[in-house]
NULO-178835 format. One record per residue (C-alpha): chain; x negated, y, z negated; residue number from 0. Coordinates in pm, 1 decimal. Example, Ala and Ser with C-alpha at 12.3 -4.5 7.8 and 13.67 -1.06 7.14 Angstrom:
2
(rec A; (-1230.0; -450.0; -780.0); 0)
(rec A; (-1367.0; -106.0; -714.0); 1)
This chain:
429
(rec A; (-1270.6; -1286.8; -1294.3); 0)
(rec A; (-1390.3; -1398.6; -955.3); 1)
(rec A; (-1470.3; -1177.0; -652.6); 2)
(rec A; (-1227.5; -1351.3; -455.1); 3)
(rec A; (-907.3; -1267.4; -726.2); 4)
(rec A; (-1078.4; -893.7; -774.4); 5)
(rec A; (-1101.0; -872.9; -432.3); 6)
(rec A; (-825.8; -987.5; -209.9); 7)
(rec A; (-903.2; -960.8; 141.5); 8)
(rec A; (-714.7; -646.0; 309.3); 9)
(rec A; (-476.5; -720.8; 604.2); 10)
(rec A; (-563.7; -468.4; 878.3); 11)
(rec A; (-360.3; -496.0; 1212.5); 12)
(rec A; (-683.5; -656.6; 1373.1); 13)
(rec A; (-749.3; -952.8; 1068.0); 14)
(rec A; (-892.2; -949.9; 787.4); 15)
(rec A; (-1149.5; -774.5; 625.6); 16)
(rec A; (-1318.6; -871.3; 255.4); 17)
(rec A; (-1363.1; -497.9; 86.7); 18)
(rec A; (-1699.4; -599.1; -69.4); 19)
(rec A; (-1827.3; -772.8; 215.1); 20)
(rec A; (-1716.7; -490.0; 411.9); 21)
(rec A; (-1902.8; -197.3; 232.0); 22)
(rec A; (-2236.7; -403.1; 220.1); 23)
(rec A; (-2220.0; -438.9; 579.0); 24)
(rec A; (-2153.6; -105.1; 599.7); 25)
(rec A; (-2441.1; 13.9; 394.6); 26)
(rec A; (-2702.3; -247.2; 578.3); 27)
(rec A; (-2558.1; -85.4; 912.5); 28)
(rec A; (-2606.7; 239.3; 837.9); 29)
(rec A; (-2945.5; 217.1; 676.1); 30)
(rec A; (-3053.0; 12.6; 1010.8); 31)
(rec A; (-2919.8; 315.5; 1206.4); 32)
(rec A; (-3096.7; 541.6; 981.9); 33)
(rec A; (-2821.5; 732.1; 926.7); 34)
(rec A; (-2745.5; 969.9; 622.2); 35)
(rec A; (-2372.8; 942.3; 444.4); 36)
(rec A; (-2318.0; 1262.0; 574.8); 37)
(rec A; (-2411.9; 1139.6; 922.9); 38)
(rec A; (-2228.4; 899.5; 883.5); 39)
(rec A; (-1904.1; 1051.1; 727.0); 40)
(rec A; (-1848.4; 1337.8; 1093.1); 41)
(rec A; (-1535.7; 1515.2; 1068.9); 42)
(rec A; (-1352.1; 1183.5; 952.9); 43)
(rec A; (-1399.4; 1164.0; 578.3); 44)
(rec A; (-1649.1; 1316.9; 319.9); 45)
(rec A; (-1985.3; 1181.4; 241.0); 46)
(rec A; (-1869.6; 1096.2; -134.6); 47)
(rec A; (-1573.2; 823.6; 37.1); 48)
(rec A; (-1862.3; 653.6; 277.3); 49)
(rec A; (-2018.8; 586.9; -88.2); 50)
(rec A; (-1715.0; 432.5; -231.7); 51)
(rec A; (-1680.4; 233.6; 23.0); 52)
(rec A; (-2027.6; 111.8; 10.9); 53)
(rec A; (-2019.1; 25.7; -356.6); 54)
(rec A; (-1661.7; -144.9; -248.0); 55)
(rec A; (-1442.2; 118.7; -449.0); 56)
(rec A; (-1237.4; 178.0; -145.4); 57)
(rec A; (-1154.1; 9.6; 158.6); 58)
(rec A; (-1041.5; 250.1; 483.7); 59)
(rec A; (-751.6; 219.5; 656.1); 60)
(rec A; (-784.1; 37.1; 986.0); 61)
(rec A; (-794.7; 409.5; 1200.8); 62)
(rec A; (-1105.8; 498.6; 982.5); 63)
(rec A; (-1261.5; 190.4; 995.7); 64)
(rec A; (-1260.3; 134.3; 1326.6); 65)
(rec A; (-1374.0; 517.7; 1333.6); 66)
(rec A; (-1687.6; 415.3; 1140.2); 67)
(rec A; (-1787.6; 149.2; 1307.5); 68)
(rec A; (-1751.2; 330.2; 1651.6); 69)
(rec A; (-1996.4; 603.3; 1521.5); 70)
(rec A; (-2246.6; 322.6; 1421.0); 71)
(rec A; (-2181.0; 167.4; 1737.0); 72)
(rec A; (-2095.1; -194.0; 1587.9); 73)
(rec A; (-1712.0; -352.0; 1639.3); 74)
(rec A; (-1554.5; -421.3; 1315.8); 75)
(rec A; (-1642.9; -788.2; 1398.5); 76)
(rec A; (-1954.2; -661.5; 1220.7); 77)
(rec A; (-1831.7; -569.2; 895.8); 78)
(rec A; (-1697.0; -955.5; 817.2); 79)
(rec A; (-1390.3; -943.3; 1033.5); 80)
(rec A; (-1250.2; -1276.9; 1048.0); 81)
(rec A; (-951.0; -1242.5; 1324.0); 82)
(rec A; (-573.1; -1326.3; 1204.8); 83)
(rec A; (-414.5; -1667.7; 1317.5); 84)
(rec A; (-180.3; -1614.6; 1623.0); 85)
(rec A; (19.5; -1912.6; 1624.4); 86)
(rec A; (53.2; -1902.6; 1992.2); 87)
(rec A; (-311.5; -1836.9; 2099.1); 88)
(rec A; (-358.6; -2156.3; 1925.4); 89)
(rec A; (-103.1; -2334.4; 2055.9); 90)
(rec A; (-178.4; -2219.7; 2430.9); 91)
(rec A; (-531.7; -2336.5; 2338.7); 92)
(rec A; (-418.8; -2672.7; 2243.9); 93)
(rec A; (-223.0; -2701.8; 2567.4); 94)
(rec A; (-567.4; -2616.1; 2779.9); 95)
(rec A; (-740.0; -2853.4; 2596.9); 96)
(rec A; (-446.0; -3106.1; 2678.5); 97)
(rec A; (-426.9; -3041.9; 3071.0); 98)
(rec A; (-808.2; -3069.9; 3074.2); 99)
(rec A; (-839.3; -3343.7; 2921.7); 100)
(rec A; (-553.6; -3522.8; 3181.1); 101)
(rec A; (-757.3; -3306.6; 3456.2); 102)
(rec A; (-1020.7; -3556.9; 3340.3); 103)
(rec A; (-817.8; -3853.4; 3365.3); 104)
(rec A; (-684.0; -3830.6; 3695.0); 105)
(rec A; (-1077.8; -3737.3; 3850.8); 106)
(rec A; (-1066.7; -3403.8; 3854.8); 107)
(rec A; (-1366.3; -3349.6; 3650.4); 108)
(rec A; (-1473.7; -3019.4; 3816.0); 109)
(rec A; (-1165.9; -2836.4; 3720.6); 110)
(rec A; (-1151.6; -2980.1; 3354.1); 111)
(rec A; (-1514.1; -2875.7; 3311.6); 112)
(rec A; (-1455.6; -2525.7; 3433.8); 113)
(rec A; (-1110.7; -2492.3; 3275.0); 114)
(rec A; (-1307.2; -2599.8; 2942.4); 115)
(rec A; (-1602.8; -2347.7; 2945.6); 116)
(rec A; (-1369.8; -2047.4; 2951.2); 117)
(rec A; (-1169.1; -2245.4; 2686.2); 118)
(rec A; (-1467.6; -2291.4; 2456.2); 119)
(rec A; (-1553.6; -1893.0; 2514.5); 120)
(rec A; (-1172.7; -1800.6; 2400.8); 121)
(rec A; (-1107.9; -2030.3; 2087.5); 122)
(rec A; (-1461.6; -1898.1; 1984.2); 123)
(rec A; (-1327.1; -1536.5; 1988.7); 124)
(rec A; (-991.9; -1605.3; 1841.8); 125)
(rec A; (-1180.4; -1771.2; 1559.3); 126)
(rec A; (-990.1; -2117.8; 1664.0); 127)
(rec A; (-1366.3; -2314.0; 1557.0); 128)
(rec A; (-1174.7; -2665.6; 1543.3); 129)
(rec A; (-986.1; -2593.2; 1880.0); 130)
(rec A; (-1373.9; -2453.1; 2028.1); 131)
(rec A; (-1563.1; -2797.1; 1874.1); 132)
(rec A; (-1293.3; -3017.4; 2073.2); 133)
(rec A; (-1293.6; -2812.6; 2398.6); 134)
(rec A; (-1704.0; -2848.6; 2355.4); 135)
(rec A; (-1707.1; -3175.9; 2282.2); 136)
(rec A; (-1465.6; -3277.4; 2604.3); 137)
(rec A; (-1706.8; -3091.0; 2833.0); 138)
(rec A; (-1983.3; -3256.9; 2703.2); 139)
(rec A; (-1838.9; -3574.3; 2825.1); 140)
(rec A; (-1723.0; -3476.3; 3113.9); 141)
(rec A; (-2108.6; -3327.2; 3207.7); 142)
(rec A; (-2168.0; -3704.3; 3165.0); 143)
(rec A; (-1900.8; -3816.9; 3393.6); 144)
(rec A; (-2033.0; -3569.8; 3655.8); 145)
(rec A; (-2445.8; -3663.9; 3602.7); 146)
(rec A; (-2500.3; -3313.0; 3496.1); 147)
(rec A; (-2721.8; -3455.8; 3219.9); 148)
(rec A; (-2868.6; -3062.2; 3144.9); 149)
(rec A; (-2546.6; -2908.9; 3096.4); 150)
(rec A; (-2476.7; -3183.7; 2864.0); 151)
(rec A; (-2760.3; -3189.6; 2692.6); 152)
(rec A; (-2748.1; -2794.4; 2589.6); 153)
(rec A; (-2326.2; -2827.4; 2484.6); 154)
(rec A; (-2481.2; -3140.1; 2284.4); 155)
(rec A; (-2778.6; -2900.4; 2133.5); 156)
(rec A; (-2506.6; -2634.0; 2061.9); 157)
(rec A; (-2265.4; -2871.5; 1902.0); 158)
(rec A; (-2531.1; -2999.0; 1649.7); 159)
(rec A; (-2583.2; -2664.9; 1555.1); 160)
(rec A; (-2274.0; -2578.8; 1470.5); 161)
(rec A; (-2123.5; -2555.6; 1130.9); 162)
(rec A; (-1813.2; -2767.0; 1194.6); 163)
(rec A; (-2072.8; -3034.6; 1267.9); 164)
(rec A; (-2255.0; -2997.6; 1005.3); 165)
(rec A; (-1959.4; -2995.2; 741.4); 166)
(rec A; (-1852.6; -3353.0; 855.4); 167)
(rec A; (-2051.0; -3693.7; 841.3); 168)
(rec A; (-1880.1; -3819.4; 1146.1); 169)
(rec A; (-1933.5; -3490.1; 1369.2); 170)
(rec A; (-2301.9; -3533.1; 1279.9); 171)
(rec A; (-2286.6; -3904.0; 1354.6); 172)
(rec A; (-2077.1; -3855.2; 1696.0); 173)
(rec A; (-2325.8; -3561.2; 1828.5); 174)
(rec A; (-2659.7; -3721.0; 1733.8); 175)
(rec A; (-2551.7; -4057.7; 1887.7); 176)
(rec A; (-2440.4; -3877.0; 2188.8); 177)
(rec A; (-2752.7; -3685.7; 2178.0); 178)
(rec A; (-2949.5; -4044.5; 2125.9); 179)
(rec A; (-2785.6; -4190.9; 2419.8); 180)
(rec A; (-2845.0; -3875.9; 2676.2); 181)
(rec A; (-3213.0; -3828.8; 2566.2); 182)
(rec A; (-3246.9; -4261.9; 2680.6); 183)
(rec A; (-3098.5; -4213.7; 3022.2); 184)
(rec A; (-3366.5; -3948.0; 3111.5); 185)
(rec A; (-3640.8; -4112.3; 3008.9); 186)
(rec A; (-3687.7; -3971.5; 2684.1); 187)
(rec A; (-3770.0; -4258.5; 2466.7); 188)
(rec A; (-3906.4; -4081.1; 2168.9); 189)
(rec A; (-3638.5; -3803.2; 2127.1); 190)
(rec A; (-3390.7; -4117.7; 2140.8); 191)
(rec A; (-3549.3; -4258.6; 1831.3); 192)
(rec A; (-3544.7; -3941.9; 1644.7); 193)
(rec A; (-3191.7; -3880.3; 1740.3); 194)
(rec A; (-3075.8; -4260.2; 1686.6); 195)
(rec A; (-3242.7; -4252.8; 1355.0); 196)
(rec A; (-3036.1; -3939.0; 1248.0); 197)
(rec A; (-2701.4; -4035.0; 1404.2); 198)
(rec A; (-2750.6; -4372.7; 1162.0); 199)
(rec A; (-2894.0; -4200.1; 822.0); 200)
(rec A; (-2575.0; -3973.4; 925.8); 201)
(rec A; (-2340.0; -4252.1; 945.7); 202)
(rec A; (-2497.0; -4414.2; 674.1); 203)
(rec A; (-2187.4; -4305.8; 440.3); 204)
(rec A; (-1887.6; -4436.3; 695.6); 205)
(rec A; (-1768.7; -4762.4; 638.5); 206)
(rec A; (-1821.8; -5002.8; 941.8); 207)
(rec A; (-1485.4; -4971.4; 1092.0); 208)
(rec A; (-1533.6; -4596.8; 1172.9); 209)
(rec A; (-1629.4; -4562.4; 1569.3); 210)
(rec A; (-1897.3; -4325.5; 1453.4); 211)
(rec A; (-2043.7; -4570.9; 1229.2); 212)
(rec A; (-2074.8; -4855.3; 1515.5); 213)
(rec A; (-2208.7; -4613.5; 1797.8); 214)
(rec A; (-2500.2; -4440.6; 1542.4); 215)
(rec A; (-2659.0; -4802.3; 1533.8); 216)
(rec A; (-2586.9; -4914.9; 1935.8); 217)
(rec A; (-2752.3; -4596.8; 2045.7); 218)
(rec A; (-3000.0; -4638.3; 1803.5); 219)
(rec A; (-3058.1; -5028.4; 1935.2); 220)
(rec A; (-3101.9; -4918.6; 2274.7); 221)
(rec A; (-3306.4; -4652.1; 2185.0); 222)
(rec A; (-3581.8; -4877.8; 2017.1); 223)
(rec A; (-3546.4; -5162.9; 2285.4); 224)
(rec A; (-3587.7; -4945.3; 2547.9); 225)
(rec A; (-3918.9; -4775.2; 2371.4); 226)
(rec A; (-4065.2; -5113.5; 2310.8); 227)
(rec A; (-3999.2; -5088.2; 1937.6); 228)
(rec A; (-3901.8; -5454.3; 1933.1); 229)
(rec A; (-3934.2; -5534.4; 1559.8); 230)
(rec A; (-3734.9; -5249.5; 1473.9); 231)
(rec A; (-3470.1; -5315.8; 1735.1); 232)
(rec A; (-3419.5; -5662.1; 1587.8); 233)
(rec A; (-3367.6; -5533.4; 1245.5); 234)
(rec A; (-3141.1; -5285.4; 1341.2); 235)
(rec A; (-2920.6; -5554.7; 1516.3); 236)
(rec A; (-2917.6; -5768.6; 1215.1); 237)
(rec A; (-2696.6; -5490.6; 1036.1); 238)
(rec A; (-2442.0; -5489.7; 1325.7); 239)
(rec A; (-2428.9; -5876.2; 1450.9); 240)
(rec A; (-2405.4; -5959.0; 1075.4); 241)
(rec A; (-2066.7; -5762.5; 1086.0); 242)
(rec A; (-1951.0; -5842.0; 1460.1); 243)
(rec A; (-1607.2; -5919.4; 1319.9); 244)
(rec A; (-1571.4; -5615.7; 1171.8); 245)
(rec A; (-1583.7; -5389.4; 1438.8); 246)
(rec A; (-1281.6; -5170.3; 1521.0); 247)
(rec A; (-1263.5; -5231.3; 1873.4); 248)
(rec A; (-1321.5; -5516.0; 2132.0); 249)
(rec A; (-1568.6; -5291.6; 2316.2); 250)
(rec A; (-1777.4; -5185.1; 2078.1); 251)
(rec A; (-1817.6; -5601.4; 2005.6); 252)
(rec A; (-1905.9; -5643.0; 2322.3); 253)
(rec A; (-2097.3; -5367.1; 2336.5); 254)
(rec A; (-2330.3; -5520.6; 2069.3); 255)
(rec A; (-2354.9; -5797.1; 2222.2); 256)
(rec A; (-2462.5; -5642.8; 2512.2); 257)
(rec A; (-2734.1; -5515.9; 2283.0); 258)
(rec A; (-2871.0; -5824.2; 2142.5); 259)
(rec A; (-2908.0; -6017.5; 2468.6); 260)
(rec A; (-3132.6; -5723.1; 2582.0); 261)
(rec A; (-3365.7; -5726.4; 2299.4); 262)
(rec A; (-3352.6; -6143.3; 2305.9); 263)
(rec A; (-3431.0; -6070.0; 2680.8); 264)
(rec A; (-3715.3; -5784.9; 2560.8); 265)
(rec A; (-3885.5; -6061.5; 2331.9); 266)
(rec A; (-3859.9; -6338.0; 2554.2); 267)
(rec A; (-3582.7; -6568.9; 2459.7); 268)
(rec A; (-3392.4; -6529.1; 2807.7); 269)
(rec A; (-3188.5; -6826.2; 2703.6); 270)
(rec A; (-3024.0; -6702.6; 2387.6); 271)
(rec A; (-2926.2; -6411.4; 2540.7); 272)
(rec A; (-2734.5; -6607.7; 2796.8); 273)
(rec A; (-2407.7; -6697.0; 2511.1); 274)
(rec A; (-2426.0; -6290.1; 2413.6); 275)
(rec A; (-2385.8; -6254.7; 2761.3); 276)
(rec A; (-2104.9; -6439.6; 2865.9); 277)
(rec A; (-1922.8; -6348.3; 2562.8); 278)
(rec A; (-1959.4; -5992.8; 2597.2); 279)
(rec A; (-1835.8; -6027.3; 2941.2); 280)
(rec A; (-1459.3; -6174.6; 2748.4); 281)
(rec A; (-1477.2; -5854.5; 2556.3); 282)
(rec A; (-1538.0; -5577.6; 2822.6); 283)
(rec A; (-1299.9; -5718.0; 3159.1); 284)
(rec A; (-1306.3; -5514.0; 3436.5); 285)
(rec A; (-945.7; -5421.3; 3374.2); 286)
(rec A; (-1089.1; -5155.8; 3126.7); 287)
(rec A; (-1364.0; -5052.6; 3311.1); 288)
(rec A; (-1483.1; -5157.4; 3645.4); 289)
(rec A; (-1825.4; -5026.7; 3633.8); 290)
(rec A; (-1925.3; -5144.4; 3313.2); 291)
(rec A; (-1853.6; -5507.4; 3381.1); 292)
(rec A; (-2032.9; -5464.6; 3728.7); 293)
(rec A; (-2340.4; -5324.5; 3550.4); 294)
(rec A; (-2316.0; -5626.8; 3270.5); 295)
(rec A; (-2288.3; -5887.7; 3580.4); 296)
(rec A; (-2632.9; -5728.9; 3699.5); 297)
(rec A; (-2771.1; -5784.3; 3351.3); 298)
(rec A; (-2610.3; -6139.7; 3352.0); 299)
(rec A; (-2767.9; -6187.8; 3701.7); 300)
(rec A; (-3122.7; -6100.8; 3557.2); 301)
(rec A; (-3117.8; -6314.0; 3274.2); 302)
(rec A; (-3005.7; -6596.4; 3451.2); 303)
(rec A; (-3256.5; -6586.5; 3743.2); 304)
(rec A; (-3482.6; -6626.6; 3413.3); 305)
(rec A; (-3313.4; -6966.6; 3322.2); 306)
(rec A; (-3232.0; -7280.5; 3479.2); 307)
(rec A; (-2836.0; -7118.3; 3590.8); 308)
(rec A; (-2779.2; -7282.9; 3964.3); 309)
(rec A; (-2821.5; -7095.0; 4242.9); 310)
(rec A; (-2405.4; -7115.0; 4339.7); 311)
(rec A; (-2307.6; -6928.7; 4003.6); 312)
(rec A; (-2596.6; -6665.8; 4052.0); 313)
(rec A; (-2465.9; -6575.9; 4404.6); 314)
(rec A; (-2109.9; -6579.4; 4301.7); 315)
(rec A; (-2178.8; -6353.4; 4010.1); 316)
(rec A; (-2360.4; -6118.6; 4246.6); 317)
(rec A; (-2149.9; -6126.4; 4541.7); 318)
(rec A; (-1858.3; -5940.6; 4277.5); 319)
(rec A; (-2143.6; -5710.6; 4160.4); 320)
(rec A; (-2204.3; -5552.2; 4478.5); 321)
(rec A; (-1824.3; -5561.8; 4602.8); 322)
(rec A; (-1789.7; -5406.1; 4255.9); 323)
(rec A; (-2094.7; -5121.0; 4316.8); 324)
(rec A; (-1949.2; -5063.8; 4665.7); 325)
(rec A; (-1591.3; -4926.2; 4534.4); 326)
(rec A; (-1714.6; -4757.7; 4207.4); 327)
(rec A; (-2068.6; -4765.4; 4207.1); 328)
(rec A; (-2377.0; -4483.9; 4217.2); 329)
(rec A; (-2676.6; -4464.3; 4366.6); 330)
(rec A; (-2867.8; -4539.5; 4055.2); 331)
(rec A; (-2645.4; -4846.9; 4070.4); 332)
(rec A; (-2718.2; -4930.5; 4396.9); 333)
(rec A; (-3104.1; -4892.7; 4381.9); 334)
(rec A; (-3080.2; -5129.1; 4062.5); 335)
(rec A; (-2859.3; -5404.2; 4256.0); 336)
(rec A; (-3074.4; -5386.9; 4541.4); 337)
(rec A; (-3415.0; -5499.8; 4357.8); 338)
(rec A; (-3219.8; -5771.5; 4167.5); 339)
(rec A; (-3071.2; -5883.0; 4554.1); 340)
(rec A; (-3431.7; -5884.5; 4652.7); 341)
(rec A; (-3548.6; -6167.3; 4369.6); 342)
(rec A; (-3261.7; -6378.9; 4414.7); 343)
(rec A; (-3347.0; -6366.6; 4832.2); 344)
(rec A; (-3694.5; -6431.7; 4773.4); 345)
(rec A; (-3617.5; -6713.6; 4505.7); 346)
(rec A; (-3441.3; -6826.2; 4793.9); 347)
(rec A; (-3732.8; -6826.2; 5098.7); 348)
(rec A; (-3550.7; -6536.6; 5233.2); 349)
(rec A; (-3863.8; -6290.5; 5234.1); 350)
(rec A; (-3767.0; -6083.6; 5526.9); 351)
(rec A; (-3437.4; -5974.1; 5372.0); 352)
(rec A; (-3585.3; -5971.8; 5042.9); 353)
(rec A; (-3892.3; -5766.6; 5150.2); 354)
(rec A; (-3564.7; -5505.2; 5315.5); 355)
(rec A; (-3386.9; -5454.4; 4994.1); 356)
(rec A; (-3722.4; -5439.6; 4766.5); 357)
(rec A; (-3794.4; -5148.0; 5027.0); 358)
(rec A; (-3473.7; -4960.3; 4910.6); 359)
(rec A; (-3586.9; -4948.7; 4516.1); 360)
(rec A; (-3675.7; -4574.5; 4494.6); 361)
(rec A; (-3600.5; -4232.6; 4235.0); 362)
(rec A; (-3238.6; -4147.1; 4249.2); 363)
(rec A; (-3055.0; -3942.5; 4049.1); 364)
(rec A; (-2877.9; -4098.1; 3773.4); 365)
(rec A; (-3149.8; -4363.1; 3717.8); 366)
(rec A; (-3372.1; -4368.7; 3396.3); 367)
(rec A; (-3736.5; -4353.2; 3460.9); 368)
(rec A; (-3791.1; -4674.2; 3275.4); 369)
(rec A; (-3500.7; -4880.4; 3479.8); 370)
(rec A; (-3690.1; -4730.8; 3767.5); 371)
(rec A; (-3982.4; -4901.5; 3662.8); 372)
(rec A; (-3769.0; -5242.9; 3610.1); 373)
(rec A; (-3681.3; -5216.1; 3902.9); 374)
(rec A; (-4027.9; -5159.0; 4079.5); 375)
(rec A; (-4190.5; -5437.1; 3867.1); 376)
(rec A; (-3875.9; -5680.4; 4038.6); 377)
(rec A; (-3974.4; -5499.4; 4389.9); 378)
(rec A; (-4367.4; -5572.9; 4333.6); 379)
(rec A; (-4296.5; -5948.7; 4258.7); 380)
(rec A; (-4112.1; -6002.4; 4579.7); 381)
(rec A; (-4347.4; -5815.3; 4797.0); 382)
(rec A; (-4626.9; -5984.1; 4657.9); 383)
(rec A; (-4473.6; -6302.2; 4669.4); 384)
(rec A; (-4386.0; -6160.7; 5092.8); 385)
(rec A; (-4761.6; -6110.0; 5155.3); 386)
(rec A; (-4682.4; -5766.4; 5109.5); 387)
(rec A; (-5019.8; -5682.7; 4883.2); 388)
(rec A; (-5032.5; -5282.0; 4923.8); 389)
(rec A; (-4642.7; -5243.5; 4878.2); 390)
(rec A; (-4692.2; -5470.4; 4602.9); 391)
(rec A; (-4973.4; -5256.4; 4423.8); 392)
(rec A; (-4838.3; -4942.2; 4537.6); 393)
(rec A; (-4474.2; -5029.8; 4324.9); 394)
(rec A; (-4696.8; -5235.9; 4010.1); 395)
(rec A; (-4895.8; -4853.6; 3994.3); 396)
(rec A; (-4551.6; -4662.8; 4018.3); 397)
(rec A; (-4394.3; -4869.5; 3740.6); 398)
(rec A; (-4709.5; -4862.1; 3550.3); 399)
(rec A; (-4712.8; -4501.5; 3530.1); 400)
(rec A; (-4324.0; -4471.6; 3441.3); 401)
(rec A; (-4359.1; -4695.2; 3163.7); 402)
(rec A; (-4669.4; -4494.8; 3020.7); 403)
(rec A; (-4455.5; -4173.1; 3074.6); 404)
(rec A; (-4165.2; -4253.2; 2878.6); 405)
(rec A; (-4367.6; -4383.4; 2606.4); 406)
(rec A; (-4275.1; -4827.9; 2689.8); 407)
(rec A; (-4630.6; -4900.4; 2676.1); 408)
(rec A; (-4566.1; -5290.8; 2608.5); 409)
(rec A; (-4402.0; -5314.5; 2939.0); 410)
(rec A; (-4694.4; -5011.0; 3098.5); 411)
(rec A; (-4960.4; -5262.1; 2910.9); 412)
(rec A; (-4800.7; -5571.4; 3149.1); 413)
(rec A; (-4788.8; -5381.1; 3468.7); 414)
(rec A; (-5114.0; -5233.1; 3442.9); 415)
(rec A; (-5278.3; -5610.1; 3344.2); 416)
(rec A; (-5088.6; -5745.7; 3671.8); 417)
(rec A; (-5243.6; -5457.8; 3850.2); 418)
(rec A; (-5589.5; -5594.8; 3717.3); 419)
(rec A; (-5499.5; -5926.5; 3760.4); 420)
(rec A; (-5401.8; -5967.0; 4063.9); 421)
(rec A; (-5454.2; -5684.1; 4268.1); 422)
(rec A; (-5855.5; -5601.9; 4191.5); 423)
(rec A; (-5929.2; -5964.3; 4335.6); 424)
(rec A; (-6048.5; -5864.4; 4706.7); 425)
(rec A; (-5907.6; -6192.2; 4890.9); 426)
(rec A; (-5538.8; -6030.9; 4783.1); 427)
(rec A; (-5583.4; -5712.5; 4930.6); 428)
């Protein structure tokens, strides 16, 4: 006969309580108190009955329990106490989670997030662990909406910890890719990697229609581009672009598409990115989100500048991104725009405008180290193409150093040959 038909768990007023479990605890309690059973036992109940229950021969009644575990100075969440269902906690749980989440919709991200932190802290107490992953989860993304990237980052820690994560393949998936994606925008190349590569060998098992399954290998993409790791990046992509079609959701297509321009971009076919481009600009229309087209039309903007695209279609393109950045845009955006401005003004002749917007590229919050240092390599080239020589080395140095930092040495490699190349020859000083 099992334990668990010998042993039904007792209903006490408070929840439930397992009678074996409950005289172990007892036992390891009591020991760790140092306690005797006749210590133990007080006016309450003989020493003889503390034994029985510690052999799990009797179970108290609630009054006595909650006696015992006073004397020990433990709750009876101690002895295995695993609270009873209310059905309407729950349901006024679900209902928090619901006007948060709305909260969220409609801006007001500060409310949601506090609203959610007090949420998490009840549904962990009531013992509601799926209602307490969802509220976690939804704070986590708000900390993203807000650029509170440490707050995020420890709900994200806490959520791969915890056992409801680690029960399903597509929790694990969803929190290491999430994980993957935060650790990229600060800079953290390496810890990207580590957590792209576990978000995909989690997602390994999901066919390719699950979200899960498609954001493991984008995050995972990024991760490697971004850290240089070129030959990996390409094989990654082969397993997604081979399966485009398959996708479940216009975004995430255009999303990987996204993706493989920048690592055709990162290994120097400019030109094939170009179609990846303009497609993935069909598949994510400003309609659905404003700032993630503007921030594609930058990327378009770049790679084009690279190619032969005319002048007229380059302006056009970047006369939307900035009216774009100016209603929705951050600073990070901003800084980003204003060093791509600056090539297409000096590709122009423009240098004293160009050298003024090149003079705006700068650390903001929000921005990646290693876009930083994009950025700066964009601001060096205009300035030294201005006569600007000291600016020039001064933002080649900067970028040099950002690359080495967050572990993109190709692209630290470049700036630091440039440096050598042009800037330790006297007559350029």
């Amino acid at each position: 006969m099992s334990s668990a038909t010998r042993w039904p768990a007792l209903r006490f007023g408070v929840g439930l309580l397992d009678q074996p479990a409950f005289g172990r605890r007892l036992r390891h309690l009591r020991r760790l108190r140092e306690m005797s059973q006749s210590e133990l036992a007080g006016g309450d109940v003989s020493p003889s009955y503390i034994s029985l229950i510690e052999s799990g021969r009797r179970m108290p009644s609630e009054e006595i329990a909650k006696a015992i575990a006073a004397r020990l100075g433990f709750s009876l969440h101690e002895f295995g106490v695993v609270a009873r269902p209310n059905p309407d906690d729950r349901a006024d749980l679900v209902r928090r989670l619901v006007v948060a989440r709305g909260a969220r919709a409609e801006g007001g991200c500060e409310f949601a997030a506090d609203e959610l932190v007090a949420l998490v802290d009840e549904a962990d107490t009531l013992g509601e662990d799926d209602v307490a992953w969802e509220a976690s989860w939804e704070l986590a993304e708000i900390y993203g909406d807000l650029e509170r990237p440490v707050d995020r980052d420890a709900v994200l820690r806490r959520l791969l910890d915890d056992p409801l994560t680690n029960s399903s393949t597509r929790l694990r998936a969803r929190v290491a890719a999430a994980i993957a994606e935060l650790a990229q925008c600060r800079g953290r190349l390496a810890e990207a990697v580590r957590a792209g590569e576990q978000a995909v060998a989690a997602a390994a098992e999901l066919d390719v229609s699950a979200l899960e399954w498609c954001r493991a290998r984008l995050a995972l993409i990024a991760a490697y581009t971004a850290r240089d790791d070129l030959d990996r990046a390409a094989e990654a992509l082969l397993d997604i672009m081979d399966r485009l079609d398959e996708l479940p959701t216009d975004r995430l297509r255009g999303l990987a598409c996204w993706a493989a321009a920048n690592v055709h971009v990162a290994t120097g076919r400019p030109a094939d990115a170009v179609p990846l481009l303009e497609r993935a600009a069909g598949l994510l229309p400003p309609r659905t989100d404003l700032r993630q087209s503007a921030r594609l039309a930058l990327t378009t903007v770049r790679v084009w500048l690279l190619t032969d695209r005319a002048m007229d279609a380059v302006d056009e393109l970047l006369g939307w991104t900035r009216q774009a950045f100016s209603l929705i845009g951050t600073e990070a955006d901003r800084v980003q725009l204003a060093s791509v401005e600056a090539l297409v003004l000096a590709r122009k002749g423009q240098f004293d405008e160009a050298l003024a917007r090149a003079a705006e590229v700068r650390p903001v919050p929000g921005l990646p180290p290693h876009e930083l240092a994009e950025s700066l390599v964009a601001a060096a080239d205009v300035q030294v193409a201005g006569g600007r020589m000291a600016d020039g080395q001064k933002s080649c140095r900067q970028a040099a150093e950002l690359f080495d930092e967050t572990g993109a040495h190709r692209r630290a490699a470049r700036a630091w040959r440039t440096l050598v190349d042009v800037f330790a020859d006297p007559r350029t000083l």
